[in-house]
KOLLODREN-340965 format. One line per 4 residues: number of its first residue (from 1); their letters; for each residue x, y, z of N, C-alpha, C, O, CB. Coordinates in nm, 3 decimals. Glycine has a CB too. Example, Ala and Ser with C-alpha at 12.3 -4.5 7.8 and 13.67 -1.06 7.14 Angstrom:
BEGIN
1	AS	1.319,-0.569,0.780,1.230,-0.450,0.780,1.320,-0.330,0.780,1.424,-0.332,0.846,1.131,-0.447,0.905 ~ 1.285,-0.225,0.708,1.367,-0.106,0.714,1.290,0.003,0.787,1.341,0.114,0.804,1.408,-0.060,0.572
END
This chain:
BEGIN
1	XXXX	0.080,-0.119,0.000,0.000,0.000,0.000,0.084,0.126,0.000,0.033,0.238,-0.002,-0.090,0.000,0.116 ~ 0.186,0.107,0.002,0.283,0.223,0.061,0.328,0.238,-0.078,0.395,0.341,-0.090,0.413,0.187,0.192 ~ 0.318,0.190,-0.159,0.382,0.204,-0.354,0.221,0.269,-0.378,0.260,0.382,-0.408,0.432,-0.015,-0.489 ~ 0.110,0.278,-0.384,0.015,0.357,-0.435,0.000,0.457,-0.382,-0.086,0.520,-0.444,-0.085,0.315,-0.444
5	XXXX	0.053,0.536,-0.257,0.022,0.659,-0.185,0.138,0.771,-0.221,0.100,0.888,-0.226,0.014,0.627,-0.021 ~ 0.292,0.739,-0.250,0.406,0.798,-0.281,0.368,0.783,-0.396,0.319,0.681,-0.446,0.534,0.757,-0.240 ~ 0.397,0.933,-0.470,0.381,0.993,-0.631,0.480,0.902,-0.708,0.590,0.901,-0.654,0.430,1.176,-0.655 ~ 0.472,0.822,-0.822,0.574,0.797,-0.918,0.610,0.865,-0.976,0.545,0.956,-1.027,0.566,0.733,-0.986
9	XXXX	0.772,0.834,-0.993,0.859,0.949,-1.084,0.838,0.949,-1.219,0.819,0.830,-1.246,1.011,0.935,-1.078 ~ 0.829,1.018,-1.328,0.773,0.988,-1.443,0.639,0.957,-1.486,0.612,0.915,-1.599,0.826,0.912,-1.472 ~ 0.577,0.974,-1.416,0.428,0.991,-1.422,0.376,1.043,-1.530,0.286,0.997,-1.601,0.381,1.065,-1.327 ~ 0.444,1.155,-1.542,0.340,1.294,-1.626,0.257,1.336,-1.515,0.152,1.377,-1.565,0.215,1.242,-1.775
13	XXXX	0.252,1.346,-1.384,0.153,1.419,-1.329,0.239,1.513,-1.279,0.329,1.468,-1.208,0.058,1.353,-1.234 ~ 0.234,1.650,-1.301,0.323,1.767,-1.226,0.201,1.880,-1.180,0.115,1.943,-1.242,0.458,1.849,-1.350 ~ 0.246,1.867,-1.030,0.162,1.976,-1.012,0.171,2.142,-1.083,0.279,2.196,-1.109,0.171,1.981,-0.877 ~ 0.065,2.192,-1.101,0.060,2.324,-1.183,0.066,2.414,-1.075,0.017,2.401,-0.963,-0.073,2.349,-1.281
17	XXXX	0.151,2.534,-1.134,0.182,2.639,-1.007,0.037,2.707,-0.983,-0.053,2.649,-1.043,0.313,2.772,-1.049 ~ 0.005,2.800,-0.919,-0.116,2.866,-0.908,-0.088,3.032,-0.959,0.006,3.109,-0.936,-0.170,2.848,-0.746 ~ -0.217,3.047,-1.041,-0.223,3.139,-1.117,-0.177,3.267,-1.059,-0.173,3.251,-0.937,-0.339,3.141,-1.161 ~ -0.142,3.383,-1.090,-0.082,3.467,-1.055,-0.169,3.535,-1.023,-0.264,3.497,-1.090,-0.002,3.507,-1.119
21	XXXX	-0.206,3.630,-0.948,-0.267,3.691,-0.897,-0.242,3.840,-0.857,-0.149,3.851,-0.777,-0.286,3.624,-0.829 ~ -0.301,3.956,-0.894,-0.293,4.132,-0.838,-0.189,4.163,-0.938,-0.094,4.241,-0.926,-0.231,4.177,-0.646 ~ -0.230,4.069,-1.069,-0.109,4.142,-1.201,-0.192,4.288,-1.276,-0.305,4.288,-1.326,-0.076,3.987,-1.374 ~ -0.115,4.383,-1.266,-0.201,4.471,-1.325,-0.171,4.491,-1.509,-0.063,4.490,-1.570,-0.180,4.612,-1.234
25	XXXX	-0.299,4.506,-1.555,-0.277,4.502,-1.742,-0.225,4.641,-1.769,-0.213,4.734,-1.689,-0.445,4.479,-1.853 ~ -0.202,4.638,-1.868,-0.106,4.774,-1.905,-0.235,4.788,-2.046,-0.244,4.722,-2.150,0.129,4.737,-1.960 ~ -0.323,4.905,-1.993,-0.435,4.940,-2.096,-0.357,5.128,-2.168,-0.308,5.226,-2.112,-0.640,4.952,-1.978 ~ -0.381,5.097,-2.291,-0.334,5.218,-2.335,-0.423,5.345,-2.258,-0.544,5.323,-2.246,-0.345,5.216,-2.500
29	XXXX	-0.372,5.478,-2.204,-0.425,5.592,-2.148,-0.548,5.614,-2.242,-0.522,5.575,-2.356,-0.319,5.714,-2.141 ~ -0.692,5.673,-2.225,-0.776,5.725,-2.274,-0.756,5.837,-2.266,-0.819,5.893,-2.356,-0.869,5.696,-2.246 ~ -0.695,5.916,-2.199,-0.699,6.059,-2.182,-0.535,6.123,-2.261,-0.449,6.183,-2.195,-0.717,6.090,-1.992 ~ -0.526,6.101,-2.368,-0.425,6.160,-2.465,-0.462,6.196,-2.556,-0.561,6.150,-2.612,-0.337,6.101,-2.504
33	XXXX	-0.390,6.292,-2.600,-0.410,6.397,-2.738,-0.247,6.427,-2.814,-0.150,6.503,-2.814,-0.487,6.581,-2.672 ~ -0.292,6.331,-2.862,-0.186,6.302,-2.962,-0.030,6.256,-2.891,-0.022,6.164,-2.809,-0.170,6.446,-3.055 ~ 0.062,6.320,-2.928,0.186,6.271,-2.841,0.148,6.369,-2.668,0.204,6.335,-2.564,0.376,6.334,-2.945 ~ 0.113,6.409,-2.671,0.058,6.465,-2.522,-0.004,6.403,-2.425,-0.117,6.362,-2.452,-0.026,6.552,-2.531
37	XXXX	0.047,6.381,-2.293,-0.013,6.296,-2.230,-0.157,6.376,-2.134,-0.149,6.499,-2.141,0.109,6.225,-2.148 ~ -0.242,6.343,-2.076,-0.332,6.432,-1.983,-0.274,6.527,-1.907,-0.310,6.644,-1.906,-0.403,6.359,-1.892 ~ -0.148,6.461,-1.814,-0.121,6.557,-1.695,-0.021,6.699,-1.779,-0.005,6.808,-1.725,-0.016,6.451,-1.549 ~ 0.036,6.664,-1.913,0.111,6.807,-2.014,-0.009,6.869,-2.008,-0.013,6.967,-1.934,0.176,6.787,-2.202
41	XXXX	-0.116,6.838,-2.070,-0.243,6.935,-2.174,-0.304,7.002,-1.991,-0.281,7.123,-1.995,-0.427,6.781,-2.318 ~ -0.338,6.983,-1.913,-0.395,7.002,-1.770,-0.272,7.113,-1.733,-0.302,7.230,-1.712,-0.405,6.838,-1.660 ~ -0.154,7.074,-1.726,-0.022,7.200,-1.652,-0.061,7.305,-1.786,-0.122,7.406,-1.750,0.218,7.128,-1.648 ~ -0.039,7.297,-1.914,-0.080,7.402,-2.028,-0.167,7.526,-2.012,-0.165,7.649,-2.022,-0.148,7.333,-2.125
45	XXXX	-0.247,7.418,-1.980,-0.410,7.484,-1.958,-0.459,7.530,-1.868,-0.563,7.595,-1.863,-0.505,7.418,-1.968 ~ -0.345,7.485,-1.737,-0.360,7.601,-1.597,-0.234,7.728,-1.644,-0.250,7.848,-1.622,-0.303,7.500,-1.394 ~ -0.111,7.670,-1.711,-0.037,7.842,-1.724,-0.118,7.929,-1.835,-0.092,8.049,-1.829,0.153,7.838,-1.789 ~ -0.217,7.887,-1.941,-0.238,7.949,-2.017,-0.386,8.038,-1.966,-0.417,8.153,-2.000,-0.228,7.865,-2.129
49	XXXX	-0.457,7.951,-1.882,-0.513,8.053,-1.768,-0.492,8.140,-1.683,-0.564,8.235,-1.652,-0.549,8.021,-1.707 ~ -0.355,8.099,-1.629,-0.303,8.240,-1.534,-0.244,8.351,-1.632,-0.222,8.462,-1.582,-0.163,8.197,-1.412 ~ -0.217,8.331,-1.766,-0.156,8.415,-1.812,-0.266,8.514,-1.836,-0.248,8.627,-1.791,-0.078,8.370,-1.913 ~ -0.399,8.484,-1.912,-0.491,8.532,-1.902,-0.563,8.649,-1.791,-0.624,8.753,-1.816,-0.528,8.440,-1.915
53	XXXX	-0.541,8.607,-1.707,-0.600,8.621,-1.599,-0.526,8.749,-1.557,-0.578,8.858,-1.534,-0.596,8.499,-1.512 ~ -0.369,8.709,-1.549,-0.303,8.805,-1.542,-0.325,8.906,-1.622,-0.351,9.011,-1.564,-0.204,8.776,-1.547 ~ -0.323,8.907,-1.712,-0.282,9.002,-1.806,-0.443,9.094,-1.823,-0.438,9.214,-1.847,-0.213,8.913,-1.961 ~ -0.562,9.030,-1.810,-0.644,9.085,-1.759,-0.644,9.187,-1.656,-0.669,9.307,-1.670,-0.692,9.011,-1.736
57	XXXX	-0.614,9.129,-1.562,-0.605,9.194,-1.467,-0.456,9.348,-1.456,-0.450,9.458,-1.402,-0.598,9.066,-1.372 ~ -0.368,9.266,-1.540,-0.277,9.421,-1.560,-0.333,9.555,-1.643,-0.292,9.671,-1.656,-0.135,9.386,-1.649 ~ -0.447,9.481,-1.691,-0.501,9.557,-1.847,-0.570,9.658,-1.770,-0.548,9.776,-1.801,-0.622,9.459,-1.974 ~ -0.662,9.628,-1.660,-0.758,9.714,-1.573,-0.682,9.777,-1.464,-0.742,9.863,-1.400,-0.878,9.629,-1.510
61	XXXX	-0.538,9.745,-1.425,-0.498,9.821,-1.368,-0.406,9.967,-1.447,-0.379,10.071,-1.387,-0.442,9.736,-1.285 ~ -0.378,9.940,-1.571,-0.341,10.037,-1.672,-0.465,10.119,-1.721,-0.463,10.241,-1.740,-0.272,9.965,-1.790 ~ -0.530,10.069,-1.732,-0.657,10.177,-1.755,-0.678,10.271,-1.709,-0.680,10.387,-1.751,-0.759,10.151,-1.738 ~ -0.712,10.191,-1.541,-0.773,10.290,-1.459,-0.608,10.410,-1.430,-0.634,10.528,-1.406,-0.857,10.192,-1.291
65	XXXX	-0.478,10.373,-1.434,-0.402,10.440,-1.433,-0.398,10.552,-1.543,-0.379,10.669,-1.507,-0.318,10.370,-1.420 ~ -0.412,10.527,-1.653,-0.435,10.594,-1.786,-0.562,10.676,-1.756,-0.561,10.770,-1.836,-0.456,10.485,-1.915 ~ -0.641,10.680,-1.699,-0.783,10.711,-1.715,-0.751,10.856,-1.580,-0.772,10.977,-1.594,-0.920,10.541,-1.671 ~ -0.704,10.793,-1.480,-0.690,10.916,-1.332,-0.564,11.011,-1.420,-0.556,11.133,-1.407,-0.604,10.818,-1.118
69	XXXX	-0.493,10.951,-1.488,-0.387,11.082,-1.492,-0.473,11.136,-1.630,-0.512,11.249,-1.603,-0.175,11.040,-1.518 ~ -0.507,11.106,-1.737,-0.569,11.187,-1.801,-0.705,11.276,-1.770,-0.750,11.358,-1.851,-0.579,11.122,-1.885 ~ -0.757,11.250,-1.651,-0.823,11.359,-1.580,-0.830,11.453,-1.514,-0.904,11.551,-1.520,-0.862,11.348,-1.543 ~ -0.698,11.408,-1.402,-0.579,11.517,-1.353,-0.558,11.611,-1.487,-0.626,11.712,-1.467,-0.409,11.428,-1.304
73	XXXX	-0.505,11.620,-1.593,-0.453,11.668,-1.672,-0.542,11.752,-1.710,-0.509,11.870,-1.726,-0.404,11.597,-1.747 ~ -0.689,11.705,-1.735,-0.815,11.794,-1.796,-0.857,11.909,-1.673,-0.900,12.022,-1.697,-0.967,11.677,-1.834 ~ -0.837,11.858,-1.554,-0.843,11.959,-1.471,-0.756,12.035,-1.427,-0.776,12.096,-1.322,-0.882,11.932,-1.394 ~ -0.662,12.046,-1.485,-0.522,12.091,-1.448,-0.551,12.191,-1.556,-0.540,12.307,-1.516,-0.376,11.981,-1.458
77	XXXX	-0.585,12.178,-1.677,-0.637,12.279,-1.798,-0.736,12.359,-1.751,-0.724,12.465,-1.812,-0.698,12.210,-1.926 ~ -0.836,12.366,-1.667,-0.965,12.395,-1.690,-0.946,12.522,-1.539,-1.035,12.602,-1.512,-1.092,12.232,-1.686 ~ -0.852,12.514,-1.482,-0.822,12.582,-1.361,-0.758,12.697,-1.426,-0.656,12.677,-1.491,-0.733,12.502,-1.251 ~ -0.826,12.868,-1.411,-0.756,12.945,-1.501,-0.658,12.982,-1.387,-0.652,12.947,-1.269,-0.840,13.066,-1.585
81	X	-0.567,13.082,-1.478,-0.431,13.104,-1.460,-0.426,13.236,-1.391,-0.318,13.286,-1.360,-0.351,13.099,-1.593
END
């Protein structure tokens, strides 16, 4: 009984390893535009907003600078001599 319980050598029976498990797939990105990856086009698109923004905002502070000294000036005329 002791020859049917010990595996024979040459059998062909080999145990199979167990499947691998927590392999992650490598799926191409959905979020690309062309050779550009998401997180390039996202950094772009926040400096090309602050530039905006900025420059907005320098635009209204030149104005209103442009705007007080050319009124100074009209009243500076209008005060006779």
């Amino acid at each position: 009984m002791a020859s049917q319980s010990a595996p024979r050598r040459g059998s062909g029976h080999r145990p199979t390893p167990p499947e691998p498990r927590g392999q992650l797939l490598a799926f191409p990105e959905r979020r690309t535009f062309g050779p550009f990856r998401w997180r390039t086009v996202k950094i772009a698109s926040f400096a090309v907003l602050i530039l905006l923004l900025s420059g907005a905002l320098l635009q209204l502070v030149l104005v209103h600078a442009l705007r007080e000294g050319s009124a100074s000036r009209l009243d500076a005329a209008k005060v006779p001599s």
